[in-house]
N, C-alpha and C positions, 0 to 999 in steps of 0.2 A: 476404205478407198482413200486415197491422195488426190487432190486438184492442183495440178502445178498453173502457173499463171499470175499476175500483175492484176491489182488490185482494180488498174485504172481500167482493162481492157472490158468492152462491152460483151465481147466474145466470150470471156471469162466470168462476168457477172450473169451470163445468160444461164448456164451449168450450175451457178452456187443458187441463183435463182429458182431453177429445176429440182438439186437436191433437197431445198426447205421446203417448197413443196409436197418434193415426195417422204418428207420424213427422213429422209436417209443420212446416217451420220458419216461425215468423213475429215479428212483433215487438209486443209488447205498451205500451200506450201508456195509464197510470194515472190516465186522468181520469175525473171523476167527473160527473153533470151535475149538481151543486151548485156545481162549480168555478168562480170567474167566469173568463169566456171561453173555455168550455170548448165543444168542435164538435159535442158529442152531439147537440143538438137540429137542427145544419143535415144531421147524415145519418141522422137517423131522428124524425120528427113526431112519436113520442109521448114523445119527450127521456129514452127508456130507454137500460139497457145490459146487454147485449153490445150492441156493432156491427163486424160485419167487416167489413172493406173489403180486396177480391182485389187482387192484382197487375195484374191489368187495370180496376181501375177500380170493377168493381158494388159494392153495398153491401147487406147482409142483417143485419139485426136480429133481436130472438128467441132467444133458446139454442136451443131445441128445432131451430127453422127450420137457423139456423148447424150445429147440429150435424150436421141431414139433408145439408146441401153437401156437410160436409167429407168423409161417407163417401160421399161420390162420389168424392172424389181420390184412392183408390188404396186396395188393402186397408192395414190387417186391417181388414173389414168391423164395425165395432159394432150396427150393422143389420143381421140377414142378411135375404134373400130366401126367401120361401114361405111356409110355416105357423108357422116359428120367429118371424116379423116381428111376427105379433100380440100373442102373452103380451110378447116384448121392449117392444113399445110398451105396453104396460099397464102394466108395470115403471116404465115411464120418467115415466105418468101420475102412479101412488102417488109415486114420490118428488117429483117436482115437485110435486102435493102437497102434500106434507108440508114441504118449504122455502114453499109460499106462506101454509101455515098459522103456520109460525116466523116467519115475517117479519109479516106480518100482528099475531100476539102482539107484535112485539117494535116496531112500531110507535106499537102501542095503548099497552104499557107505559111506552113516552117520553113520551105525555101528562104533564101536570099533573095530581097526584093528585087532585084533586076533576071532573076530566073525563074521565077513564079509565072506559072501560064494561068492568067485570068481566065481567059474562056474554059476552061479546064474546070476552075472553081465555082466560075458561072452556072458550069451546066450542072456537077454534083449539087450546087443550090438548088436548083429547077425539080432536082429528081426528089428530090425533099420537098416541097413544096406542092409538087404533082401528089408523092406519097401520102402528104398528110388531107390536102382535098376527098384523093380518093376512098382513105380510109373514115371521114367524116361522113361522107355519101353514103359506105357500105354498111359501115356503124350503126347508121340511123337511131343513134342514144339509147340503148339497148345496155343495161348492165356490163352484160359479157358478149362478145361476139359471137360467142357460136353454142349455141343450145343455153342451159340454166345456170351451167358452172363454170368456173374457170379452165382455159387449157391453154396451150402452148399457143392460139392464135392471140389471147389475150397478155401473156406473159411475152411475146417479139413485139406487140405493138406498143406495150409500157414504157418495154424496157427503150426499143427505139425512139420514143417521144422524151422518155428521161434523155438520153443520150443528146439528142439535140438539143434542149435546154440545157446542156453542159455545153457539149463544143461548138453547136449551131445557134445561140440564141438568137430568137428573133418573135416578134409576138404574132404566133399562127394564131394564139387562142382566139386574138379581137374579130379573127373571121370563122373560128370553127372553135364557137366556144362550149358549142355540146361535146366535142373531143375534146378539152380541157377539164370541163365536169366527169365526163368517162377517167380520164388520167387521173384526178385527184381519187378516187376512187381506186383505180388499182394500186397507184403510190400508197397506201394507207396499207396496206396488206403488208402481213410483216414478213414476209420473203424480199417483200421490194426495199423495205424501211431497215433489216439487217443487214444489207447487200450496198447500203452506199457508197460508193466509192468516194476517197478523199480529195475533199474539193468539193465534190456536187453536191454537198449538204447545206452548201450557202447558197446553191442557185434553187434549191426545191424548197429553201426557206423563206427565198426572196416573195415579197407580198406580188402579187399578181394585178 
């Protein structure tokens, strides 16, 4: 398998996340579609990234989508089957989330200061802040969110709490510091700890 996609995108760390996980060997291919001549746009219309591309050939775009494949290829299930499946995908909702409200912010931010709409930034800050309360609520300092082991609700909420101490810093921990103990805990996992993106290995080293 091929992972096309930029090193820095959350979208893209979420899949490389998923395949150490699942064991699965593949080769990752660091383009960007701002790259000139870059093939993001001829294997997916809407010139996003991730894009996988199988050893046979198909092609699937989307983190979420890519990520439902890949646990088809063989446990450990990050999805399980039956009533576990819903809170997990509800998990997976909040954090994705909460990367599209950081990204979004951090967007808006790169404007030119006289074209930046604050309230704009204002409110993706709030959706962040909303997110991270209510996942310390639902949490209740529990290992894993859902059942014994790890799965896909605990790997969107990692990865979106890493992401924010990248582009959103701000100290959620001093008020929901059992989500902070929860984070140091899944960061330590070495899908999360091979997967840093450049740059964010100074903000996960920074003392707390």
């Amino acid at each position: 398998m091929k992972l096309y996609g930029h090193l820095t995108s959350p979208y893209v760390r979420k899949v490389r996340i998923a395949l150490r996980e699942k064991n699965l060997r593949f080769t990752h291919v660091p383009e960007s579609p701002h790259d000139p001549g870059n093939h993001i746009a001829d294997m997916n219309p809407l010139g996003k990234v991730p894009v996988l591309e199988t050893g046979d050939g198909r092609v699937f775009f989307d983190s979420g989508l890519i990520v439902e494949y890949l646990d088809e290829c063989g446990a450990p299930r990050l999805i399980p089957h039956g009533e576990e499946r819903w809170p997990v995908l509800q998990w997976h909702v909040l954090g994705s989330g909460m990367v599209d409200a950081v990204v979004a912010r951090l967007l808006e931010g790169r404007r030119p200061p006289g074209q930046r709409a604050q309230d704009l930034i204002d409110a993706q800050e709030l959706k962040v802040r909303r997110a991270i309360a209510w996942a310390d609520k639902a949490a209740q300092g529990r290992p894993y969110l859902i059942g014994e082991r790890f799965t896909l609700a605990d790997l969107a909420l990692g990865l979106a709490l890493e992401y924010v101490d990248f582009r959103f810093p701000h100290d959620w921990r001093s008020q929901h510091p059992r989500l902070g103990e929860w984070l140091a805990g899944i960061s330590a996992r070495s899908s999360f700890a091979e997967t840093v993106p450049p740059g964010m290995e100074k903000v996960i080293d920074a003392p707390r």
